[in-house]
Backbone as JSON Lines, residues from 0, in Angstrom:
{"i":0,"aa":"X","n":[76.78,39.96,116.19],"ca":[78.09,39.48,115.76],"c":[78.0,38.0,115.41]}
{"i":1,"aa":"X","n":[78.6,37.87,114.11],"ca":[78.32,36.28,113.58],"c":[80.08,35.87,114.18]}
{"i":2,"aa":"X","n":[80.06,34.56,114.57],"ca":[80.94,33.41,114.9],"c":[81.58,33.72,116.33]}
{"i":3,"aa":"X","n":[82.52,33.17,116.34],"ca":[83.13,33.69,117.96],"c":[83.52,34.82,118.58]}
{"i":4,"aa":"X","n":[83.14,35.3,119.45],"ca":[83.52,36.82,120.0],"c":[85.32,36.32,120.26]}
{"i":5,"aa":"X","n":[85.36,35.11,121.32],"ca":[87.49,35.27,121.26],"c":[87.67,33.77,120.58]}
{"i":6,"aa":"X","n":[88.51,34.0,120.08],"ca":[89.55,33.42,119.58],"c":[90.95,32.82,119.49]}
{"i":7,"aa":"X","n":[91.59,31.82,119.8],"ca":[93.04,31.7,119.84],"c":[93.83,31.43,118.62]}
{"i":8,"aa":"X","n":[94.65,32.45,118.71],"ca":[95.31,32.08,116.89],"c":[96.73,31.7,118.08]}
{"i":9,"aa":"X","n":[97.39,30.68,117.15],"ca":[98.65,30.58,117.59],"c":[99.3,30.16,116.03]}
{"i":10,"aa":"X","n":[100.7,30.63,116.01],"ca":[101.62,30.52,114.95],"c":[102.87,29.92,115.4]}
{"i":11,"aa":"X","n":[103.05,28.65,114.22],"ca":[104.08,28.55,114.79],"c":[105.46,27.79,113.41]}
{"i":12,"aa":"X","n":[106.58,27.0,113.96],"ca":[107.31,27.68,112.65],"c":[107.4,27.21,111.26]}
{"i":13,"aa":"X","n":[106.21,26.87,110.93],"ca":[105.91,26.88,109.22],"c":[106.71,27.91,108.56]}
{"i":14,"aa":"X","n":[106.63,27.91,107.37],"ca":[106.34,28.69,106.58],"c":[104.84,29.37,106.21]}
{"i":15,"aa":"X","n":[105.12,31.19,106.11],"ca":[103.55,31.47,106.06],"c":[103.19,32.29,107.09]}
{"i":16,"aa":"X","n":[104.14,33.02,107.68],"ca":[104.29,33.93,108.71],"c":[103.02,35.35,108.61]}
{"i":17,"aa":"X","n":[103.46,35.37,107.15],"ca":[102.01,36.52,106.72],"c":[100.75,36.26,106.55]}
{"i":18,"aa":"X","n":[100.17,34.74,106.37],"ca":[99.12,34.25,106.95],"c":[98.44,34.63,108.54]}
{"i":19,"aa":"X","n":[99.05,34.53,109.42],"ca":[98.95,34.46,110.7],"c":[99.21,36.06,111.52]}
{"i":20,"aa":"X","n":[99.64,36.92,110.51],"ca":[99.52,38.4,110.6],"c":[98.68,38.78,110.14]}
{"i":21,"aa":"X","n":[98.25,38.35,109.03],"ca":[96.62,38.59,108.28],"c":[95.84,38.32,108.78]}
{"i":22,"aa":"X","n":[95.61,37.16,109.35],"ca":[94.28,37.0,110.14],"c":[94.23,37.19,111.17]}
{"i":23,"aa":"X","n":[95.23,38.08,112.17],"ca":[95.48,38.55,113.35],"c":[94.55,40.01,113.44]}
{"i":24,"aa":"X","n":[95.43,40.84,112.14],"ca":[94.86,41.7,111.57],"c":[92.87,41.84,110.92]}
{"i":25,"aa":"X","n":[92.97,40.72,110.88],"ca":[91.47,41.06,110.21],"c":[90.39,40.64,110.91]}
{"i":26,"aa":"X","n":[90.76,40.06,112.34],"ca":[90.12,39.52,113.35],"c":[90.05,40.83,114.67]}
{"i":27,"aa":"X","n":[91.27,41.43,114.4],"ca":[90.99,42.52,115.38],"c":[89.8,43.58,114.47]}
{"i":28,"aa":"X","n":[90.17,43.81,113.18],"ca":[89.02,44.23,112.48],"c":[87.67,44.34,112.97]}
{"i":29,"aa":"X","n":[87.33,42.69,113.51],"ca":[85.98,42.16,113.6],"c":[85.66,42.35,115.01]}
{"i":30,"aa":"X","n":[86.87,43.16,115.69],"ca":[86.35,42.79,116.97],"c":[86.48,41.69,117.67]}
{"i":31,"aa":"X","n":[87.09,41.09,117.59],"ca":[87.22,39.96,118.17],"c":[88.33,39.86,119.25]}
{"i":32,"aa":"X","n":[88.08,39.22,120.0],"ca":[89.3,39.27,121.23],"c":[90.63,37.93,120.65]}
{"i":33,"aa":"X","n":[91.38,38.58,120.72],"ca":[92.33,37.16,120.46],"c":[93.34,36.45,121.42]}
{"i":34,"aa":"X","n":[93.61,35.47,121.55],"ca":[94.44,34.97,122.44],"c":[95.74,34.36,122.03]}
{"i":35,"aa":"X","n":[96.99,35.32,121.62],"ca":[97.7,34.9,120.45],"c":[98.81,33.98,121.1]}
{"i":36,"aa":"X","n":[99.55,32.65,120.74],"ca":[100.48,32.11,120.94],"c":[101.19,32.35,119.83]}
{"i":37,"aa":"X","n":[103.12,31.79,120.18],"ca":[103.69,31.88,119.54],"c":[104.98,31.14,119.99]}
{"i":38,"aa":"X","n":[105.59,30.66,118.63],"ca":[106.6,29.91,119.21],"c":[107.72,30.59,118.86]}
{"i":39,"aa":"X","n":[109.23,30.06,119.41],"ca":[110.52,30.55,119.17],"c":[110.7,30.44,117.46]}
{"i":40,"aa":"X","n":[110.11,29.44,117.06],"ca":[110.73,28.97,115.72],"c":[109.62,29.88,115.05]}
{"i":41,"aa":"X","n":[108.95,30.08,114.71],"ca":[107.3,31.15,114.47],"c":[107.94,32.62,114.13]}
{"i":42,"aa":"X","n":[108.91,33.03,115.64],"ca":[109.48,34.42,115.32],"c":[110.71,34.74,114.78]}
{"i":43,"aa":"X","n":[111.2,33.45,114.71],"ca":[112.67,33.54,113.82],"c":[112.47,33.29,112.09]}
{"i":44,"aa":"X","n":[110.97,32.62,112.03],"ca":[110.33,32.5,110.28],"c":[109.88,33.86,110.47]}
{"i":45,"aa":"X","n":[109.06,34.15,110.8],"ca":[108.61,35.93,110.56],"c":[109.79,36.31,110.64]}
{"i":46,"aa":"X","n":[110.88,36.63,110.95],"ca":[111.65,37.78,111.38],"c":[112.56,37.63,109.88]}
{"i":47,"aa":"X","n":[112.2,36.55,109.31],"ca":[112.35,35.87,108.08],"c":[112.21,36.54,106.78]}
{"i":48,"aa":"X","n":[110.69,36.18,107.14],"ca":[109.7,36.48,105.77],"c":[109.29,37.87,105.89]}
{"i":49,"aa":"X","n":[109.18,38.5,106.57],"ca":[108.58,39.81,106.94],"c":[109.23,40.76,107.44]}
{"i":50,"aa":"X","n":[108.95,42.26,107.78],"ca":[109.56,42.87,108.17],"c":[109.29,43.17,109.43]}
{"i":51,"aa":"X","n":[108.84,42.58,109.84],"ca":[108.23,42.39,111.88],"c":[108.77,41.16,112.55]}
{"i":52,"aa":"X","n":[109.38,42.28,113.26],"ca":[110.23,41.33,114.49],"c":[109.79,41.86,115.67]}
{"i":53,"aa":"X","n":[109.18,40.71,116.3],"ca":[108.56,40.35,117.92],"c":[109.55,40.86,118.93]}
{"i":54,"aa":"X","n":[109.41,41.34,119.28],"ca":[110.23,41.27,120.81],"c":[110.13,40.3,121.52]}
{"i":55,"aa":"X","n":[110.83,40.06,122.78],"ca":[111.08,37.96,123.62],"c":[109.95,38.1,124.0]}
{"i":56,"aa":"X","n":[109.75,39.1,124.79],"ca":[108.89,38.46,126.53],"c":[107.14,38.81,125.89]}
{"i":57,"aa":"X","n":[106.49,37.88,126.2],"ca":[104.74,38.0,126.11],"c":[104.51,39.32,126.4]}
{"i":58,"aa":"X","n":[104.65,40.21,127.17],"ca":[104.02,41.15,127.58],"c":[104.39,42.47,126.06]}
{"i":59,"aa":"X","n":[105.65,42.29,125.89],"ca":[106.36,43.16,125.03],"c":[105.61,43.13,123.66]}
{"i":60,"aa":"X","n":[105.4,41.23,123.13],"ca":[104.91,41.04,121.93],"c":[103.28,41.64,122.29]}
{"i":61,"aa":"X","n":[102.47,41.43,123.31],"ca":[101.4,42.06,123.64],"c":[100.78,43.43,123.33]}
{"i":62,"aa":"X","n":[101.76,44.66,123.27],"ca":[101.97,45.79,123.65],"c":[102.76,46.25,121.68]}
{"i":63,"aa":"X","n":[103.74,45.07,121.54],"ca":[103.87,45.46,119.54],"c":[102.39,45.12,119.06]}
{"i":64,"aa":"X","n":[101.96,44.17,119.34],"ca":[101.09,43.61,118.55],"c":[99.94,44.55,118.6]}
{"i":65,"aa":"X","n":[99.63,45.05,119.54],"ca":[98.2,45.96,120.21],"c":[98.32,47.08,119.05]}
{"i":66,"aa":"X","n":[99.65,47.68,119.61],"ca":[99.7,48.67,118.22],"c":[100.05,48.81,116.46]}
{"i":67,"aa":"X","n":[100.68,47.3,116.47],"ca":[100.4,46.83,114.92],"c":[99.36,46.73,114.02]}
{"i":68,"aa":"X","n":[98.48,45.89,115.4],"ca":[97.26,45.61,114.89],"c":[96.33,47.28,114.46]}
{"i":69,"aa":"X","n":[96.22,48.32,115.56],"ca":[95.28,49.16,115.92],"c":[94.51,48.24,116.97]}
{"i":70,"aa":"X","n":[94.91,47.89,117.67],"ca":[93.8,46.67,118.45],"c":[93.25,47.46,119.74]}
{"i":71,"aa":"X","n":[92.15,47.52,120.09],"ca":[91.78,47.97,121.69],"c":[92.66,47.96,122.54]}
{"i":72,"aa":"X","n":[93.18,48.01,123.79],"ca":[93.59,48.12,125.04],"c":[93.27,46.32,125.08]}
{"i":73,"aa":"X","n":[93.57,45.45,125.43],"ca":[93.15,44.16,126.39],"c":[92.59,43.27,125.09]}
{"i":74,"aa":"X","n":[92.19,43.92,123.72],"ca":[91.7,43.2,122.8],"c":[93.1,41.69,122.26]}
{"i":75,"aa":"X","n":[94.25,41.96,122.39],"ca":[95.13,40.95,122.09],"c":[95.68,40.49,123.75]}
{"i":76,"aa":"X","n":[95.42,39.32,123.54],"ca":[96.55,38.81,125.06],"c":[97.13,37.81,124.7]}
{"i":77,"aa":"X","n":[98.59,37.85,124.85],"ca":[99.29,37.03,124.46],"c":[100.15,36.26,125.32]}
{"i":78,"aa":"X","n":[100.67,35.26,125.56],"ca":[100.86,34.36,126.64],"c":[102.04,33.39,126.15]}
{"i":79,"aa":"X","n":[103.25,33.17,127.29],"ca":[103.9,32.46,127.3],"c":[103.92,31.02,126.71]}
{"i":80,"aa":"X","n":[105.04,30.14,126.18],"ca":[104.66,28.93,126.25],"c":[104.54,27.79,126.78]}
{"i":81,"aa":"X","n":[104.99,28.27,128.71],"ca":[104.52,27.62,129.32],"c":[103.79,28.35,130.55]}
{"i":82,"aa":"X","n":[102.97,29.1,130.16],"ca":[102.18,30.21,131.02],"c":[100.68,28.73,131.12]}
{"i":83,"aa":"X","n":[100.99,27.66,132.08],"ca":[99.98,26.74,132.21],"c":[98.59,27.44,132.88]}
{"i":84,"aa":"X","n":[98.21,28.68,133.49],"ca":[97.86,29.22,134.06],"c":[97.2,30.13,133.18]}
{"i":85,"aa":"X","n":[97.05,30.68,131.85],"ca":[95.99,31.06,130.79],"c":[95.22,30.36,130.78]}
{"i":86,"aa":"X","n":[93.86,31.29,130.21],"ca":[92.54,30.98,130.07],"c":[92.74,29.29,128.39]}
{"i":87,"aa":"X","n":[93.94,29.82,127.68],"ca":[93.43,28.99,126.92],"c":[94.06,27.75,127.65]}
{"i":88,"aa":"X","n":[94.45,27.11,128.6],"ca":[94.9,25.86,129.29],"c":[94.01,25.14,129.97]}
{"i":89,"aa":"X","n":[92.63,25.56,129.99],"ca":[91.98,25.12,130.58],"c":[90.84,25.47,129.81]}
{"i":90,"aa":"X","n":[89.86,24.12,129.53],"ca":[88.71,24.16,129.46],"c":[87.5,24.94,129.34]}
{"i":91,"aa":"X","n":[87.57,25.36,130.82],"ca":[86.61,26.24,131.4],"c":[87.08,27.96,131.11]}
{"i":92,"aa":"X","n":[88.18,28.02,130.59],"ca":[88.48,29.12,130.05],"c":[88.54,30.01,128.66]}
{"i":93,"aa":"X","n":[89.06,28.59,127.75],"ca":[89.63,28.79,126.26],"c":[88.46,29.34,125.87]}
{"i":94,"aa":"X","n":[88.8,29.7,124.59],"ca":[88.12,30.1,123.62],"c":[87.41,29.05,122.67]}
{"i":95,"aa":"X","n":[86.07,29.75,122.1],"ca":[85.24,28.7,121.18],"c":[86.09,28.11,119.95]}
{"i":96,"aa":"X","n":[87.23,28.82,119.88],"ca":[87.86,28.66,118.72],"c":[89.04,29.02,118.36]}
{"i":97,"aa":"X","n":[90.05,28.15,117.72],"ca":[91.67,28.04,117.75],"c":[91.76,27.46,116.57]}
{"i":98,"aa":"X","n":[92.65,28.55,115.62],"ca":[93.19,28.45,114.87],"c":[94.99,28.54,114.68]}
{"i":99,"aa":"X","n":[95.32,27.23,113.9],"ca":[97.17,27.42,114.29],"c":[97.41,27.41,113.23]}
{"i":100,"aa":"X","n":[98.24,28.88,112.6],"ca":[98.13,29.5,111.15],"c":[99.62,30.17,111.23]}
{"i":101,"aa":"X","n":[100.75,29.53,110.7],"ca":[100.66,28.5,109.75],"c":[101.05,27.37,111.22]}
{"i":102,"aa":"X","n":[100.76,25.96,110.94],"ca":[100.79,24.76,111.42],"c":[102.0,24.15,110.82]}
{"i":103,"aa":"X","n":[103.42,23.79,111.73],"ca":[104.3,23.03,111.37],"c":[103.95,21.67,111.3]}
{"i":104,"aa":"X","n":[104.81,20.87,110.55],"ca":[103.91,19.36,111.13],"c":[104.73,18.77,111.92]}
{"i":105,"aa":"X","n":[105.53,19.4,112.49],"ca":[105.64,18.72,114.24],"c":[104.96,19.03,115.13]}
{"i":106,"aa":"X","n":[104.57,20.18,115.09],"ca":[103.21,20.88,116.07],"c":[101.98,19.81,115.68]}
{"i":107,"aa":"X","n":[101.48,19.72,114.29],"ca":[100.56,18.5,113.93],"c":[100.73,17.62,114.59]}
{"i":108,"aa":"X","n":[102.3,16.92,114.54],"ca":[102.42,15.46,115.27],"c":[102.11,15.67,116.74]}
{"i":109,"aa":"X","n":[102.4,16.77,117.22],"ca":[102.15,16.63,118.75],"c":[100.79,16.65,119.08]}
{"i":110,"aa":"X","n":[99.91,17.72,118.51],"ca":[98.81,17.6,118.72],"c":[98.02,16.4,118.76]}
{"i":111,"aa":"X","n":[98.19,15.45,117.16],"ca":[97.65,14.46,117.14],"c":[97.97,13.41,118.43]}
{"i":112,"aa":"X","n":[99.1,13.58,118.89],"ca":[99.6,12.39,120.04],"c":[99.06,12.77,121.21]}
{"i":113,"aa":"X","n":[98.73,14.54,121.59],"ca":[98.11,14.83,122.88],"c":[99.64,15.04,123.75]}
{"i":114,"aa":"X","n":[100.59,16.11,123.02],"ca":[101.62,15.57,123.62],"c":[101.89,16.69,124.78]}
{"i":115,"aa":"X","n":[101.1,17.9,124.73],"ca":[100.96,18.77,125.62],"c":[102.31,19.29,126.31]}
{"i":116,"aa":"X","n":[103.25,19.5,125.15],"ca":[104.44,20.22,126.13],"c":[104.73,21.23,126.05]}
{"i":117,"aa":"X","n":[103.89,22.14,125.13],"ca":[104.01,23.25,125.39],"c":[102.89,24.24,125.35]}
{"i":118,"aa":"X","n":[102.31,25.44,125.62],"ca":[100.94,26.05,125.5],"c":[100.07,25.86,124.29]}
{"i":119,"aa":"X","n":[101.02,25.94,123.3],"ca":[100.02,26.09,121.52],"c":[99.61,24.65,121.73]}
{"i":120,"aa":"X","n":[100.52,23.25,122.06],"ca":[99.67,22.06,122.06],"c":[98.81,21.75,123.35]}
{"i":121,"aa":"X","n":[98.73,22.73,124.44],"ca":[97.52,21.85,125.11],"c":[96.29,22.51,125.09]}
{"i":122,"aa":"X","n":[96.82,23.95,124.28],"ca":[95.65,24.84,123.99],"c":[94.86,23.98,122.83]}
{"i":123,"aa":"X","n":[95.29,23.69,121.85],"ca":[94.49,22.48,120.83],"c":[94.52,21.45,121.73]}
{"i":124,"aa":"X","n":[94.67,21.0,122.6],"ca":[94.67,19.52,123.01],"c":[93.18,19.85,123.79]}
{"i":125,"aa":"X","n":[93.18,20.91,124.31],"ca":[91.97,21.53,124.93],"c":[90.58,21.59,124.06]}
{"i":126,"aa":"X","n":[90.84,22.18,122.82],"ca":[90.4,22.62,122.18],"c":[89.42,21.2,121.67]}
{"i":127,"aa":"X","n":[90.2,20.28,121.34],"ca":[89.62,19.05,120.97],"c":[89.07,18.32,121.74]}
{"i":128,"aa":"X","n":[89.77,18.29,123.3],"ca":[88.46,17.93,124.18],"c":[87.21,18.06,124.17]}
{"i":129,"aa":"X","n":[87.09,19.31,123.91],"ca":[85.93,20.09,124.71],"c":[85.05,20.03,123.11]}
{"i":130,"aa":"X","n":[85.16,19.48,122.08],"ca":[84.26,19.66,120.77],"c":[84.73,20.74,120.64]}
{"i":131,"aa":"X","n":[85.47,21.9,120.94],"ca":[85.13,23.17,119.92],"c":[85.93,23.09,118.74]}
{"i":132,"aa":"X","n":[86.06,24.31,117.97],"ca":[86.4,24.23,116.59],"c":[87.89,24.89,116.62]}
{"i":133,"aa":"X","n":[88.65,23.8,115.8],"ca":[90.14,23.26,115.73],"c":[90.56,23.64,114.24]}
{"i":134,"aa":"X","n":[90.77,24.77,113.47],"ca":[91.66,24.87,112.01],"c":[93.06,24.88,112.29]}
{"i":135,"aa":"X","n":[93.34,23.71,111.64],"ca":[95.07,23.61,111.36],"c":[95.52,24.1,109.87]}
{"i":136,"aa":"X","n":[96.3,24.7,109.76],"ca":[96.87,25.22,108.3],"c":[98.48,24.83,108.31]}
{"i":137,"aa":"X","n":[98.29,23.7,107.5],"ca":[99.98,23.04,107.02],"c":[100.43,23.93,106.08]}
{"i":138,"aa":"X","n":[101.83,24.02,105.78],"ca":[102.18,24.86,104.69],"c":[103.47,23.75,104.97]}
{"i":139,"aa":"X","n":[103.67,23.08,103.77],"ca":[104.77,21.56,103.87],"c":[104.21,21.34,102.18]}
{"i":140,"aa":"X","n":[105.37,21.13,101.83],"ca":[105.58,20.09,100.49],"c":[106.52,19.38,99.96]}
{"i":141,"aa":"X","n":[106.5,18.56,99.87],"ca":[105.68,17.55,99.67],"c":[105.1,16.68,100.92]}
{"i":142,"aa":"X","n":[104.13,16.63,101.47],"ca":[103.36,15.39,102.35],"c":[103.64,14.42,102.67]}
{"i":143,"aa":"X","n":[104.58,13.96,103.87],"ca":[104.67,12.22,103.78],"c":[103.77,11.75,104.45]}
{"i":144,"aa":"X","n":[104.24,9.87,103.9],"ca":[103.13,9.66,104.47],"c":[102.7,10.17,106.55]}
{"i":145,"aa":"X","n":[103.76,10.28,107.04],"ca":[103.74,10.59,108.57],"c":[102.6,12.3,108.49]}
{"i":146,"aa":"X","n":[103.08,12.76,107.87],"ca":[101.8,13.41,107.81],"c":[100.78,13.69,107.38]}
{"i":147,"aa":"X","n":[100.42,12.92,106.63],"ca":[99.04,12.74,105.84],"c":[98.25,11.93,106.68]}
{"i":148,"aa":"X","n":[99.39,11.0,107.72],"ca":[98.28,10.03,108.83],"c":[97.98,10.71,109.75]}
{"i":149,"aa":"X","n":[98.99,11.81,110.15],"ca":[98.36,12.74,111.58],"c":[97.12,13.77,110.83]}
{"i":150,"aa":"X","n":[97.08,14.06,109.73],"ca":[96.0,15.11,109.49],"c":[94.75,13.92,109.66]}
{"i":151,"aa":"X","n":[94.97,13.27,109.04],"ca":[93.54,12.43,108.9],"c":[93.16,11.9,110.31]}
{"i":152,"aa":"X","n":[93.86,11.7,111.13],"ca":[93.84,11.09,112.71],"c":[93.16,12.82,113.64]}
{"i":153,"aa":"X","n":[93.7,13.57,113.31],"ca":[92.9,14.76,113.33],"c":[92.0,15.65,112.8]}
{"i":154,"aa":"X","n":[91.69,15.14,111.76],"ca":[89.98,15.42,111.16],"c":[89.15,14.22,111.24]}
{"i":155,"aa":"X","n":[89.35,13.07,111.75],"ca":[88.98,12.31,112.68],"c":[88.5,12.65,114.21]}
{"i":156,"aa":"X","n":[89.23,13.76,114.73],"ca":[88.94,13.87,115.94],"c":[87.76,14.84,115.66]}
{"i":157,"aa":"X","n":[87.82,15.46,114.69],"ca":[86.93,16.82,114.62],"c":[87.9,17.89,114.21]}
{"i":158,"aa":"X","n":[89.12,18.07,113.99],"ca":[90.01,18.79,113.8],"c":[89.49,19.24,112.26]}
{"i":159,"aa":"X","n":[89.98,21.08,111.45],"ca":[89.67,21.31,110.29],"c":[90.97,21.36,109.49]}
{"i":160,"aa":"X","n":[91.74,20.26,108.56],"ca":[92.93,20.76,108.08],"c":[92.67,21.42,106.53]}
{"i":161,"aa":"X","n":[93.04,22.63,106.86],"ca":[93.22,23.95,105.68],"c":[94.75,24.03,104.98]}
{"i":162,"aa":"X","n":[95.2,23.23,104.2],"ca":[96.06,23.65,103.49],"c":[96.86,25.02,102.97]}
{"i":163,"aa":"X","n":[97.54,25.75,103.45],"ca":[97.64,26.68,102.87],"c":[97.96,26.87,101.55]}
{"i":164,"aa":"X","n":[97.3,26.58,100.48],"ca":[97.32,26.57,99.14],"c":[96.23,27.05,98.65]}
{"i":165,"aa":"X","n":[96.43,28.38,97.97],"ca":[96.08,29.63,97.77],"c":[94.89,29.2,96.45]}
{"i":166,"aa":"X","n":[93.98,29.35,95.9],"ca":[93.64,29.03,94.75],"c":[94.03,30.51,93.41]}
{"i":167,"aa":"X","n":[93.41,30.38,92.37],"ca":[93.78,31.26,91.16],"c":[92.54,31.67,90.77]}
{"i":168,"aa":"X","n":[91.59,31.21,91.06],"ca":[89.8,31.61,90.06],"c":[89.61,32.69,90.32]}
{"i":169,"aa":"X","n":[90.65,33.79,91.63],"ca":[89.98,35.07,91.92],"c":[91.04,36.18,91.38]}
{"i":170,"aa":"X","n":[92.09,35.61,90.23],"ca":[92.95,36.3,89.56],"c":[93.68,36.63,90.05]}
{"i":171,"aa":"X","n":[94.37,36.33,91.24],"ca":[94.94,37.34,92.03],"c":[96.25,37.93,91.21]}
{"i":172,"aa":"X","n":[96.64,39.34,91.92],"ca":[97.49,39.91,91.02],"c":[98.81,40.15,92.05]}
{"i":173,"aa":"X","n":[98.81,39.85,93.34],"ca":[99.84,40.38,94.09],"c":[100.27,39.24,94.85]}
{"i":174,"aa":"X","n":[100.65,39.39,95.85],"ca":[101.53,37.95,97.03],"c":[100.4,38.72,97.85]}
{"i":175,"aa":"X","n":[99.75,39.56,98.3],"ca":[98.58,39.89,99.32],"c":[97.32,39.17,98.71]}
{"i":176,"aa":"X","n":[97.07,39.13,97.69],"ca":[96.15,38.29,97.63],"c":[95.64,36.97,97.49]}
{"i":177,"aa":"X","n":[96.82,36.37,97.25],"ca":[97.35,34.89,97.55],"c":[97.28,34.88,99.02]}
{"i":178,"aa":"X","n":[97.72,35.94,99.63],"ca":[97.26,34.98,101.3],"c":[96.11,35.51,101.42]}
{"i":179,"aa":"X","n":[95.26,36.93,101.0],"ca":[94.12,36.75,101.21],"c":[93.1,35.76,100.98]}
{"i":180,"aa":"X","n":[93.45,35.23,99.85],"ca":[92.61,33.89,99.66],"c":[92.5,32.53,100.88]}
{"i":181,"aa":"X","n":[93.64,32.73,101.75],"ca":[93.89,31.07,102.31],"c":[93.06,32.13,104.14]}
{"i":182,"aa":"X","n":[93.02,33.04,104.36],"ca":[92.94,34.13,105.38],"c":[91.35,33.89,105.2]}
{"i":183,"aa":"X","n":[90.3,34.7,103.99],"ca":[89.6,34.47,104.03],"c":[88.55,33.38,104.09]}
{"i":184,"aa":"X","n":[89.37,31.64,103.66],"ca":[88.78,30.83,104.07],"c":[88.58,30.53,105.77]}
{"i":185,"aa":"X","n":[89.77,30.73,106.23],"ca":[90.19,30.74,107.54],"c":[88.49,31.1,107.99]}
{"i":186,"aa":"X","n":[88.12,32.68,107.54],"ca":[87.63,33.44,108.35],"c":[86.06,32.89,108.05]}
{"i":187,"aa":"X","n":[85.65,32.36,106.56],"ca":[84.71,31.79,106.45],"c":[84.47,30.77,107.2]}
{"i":188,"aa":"X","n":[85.37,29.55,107.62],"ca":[84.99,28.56,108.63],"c":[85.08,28.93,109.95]}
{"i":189,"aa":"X","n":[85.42,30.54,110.6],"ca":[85.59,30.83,111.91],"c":[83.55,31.62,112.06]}
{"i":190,"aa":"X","n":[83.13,31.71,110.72],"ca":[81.49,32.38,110.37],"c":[81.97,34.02,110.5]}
{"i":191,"aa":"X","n":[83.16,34.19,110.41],"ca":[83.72,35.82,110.78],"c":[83.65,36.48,109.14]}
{"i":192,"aa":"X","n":[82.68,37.56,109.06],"ca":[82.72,38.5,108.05],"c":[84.05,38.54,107.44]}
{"i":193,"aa":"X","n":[84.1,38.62,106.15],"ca":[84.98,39.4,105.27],"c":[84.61,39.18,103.9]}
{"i":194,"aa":"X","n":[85.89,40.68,103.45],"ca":[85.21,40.91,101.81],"c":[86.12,40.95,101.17]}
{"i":195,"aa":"X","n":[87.29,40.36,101.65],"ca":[88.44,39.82,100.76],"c":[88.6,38.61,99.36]}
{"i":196,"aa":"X","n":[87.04,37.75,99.41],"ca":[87.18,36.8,98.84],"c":[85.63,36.98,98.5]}
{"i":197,"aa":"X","n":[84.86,36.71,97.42],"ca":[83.12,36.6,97.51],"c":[83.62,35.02,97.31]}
{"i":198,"aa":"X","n":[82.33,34.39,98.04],"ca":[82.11,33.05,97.77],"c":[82.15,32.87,96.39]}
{"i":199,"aa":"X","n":[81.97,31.36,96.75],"ca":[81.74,30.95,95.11],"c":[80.13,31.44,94.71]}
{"i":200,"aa":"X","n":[79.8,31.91,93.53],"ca":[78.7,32.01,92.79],"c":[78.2,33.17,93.31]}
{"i":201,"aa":"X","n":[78.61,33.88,94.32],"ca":[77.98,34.85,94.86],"c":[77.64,36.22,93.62]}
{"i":202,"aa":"X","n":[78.21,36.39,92.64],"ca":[78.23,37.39,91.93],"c":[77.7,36.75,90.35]}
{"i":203,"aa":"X","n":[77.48,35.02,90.63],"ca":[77.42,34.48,89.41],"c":[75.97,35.31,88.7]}
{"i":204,"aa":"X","n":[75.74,35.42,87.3],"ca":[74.9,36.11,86.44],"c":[74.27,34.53,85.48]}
{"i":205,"aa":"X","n":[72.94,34.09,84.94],"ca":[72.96,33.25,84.12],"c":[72.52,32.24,84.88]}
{"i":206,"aa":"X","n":[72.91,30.89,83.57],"ca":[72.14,29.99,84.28],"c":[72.48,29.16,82.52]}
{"i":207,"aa":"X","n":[71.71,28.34,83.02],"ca":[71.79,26.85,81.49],"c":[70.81,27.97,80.63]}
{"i":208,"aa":"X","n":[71.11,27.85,79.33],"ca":[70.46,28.14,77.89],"c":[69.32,26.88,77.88]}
């Protein structure tokens, strides 16, 4: 198995709700164990954009999600936001790797400050301690400057900021493949298989005349 066996995805309330179902989805695919957070504002944008609505309590979203996904028994665990007492709150527990898909940029600002008040920020606050690997995905436009200084103050730390901005070179023809595109980068910097996207040049033919 290439890249991390678990994982923490947490979502929270961007815009881009089907981002963070996609790669929920395509990570249980891989096998992968996930450790999903979620915020209040996260399930009132999904309940939004999508036609999936969470139930309140962790255990409930645990138990939708298991069977949304097709996921194993124990393969999704999902956790309060102030459940200080999860594996991802600690160090010696978290996962090699946390991705926060989509990334509000107040969640950004907190992270960058270390402001730890609720699980999704001390799970990245963790995350950045310890060197492991940190993808943030903004979905915001236009950029001020307040957040163009917290991304850079956090790819400074080691943090990866992924824009959610979809590219066009792979033609896409639907709104699924527009987030497949921003999903499969995700999954390329997590080293997690997929065949939603070929790299660049991978299929290229030719060469200079």
């Amino acid at each position: 198995m290439s890249g991390p066996e678990r994982i923490t995805l947490a979502m929270t309330g961007a815009s881009g709700a089907q981002y963070g179902l996609r790669l929920l989805d395509c990570l249980v695919r891989e096998d992968r164990e996930v450790h999903f957070l979620i915020s209040k504002a996260a399930q009132l944008v999904m309940s939004t954009e999508t036609d999936v609505v969470l139930p309140a309590k962790p255990q409930s979203i645990q138990a939708f999600l298991t069977e949304y996904t097709g996921a194993a028994a124990g393969q999704i665990r999902v956790y309060g936001r102030e459940d200080w007492m999860s594996p991802v709150a600690s160090g010696s527990g978290a996962p090699a790797a946390m991705v926060v898909v989509p990334c509000s940029t107040g969640t950004l600002s907190a992270i960058a400050a270390g402001a730890c008040n609720n699980l999704i920020e001390r799970a990245a606050d963790v995350t950045l301690k310890e060197r492991r690997q940190l993808i943030l995905v903004p979905r915001e436009a236009p950029f001020s400057t307040i957040h163009l200084e917290n991304m850079l103050k956090l790819s400074q730390m080691g943090a990866v900021i992924l824009p959610a901005s979809p590219g066009f070179y792979h033609q896409p023809q639907t709104i699924d493949d527009l987030v497949d595109f921003v999903v499969a980068r995700i999954l390329n910097l997590l080293d997690v298989p997929q065949d939603m996207l070929p790299r660049w040049g991978e299929h290229h033919v030719g060469g200079e005349e």
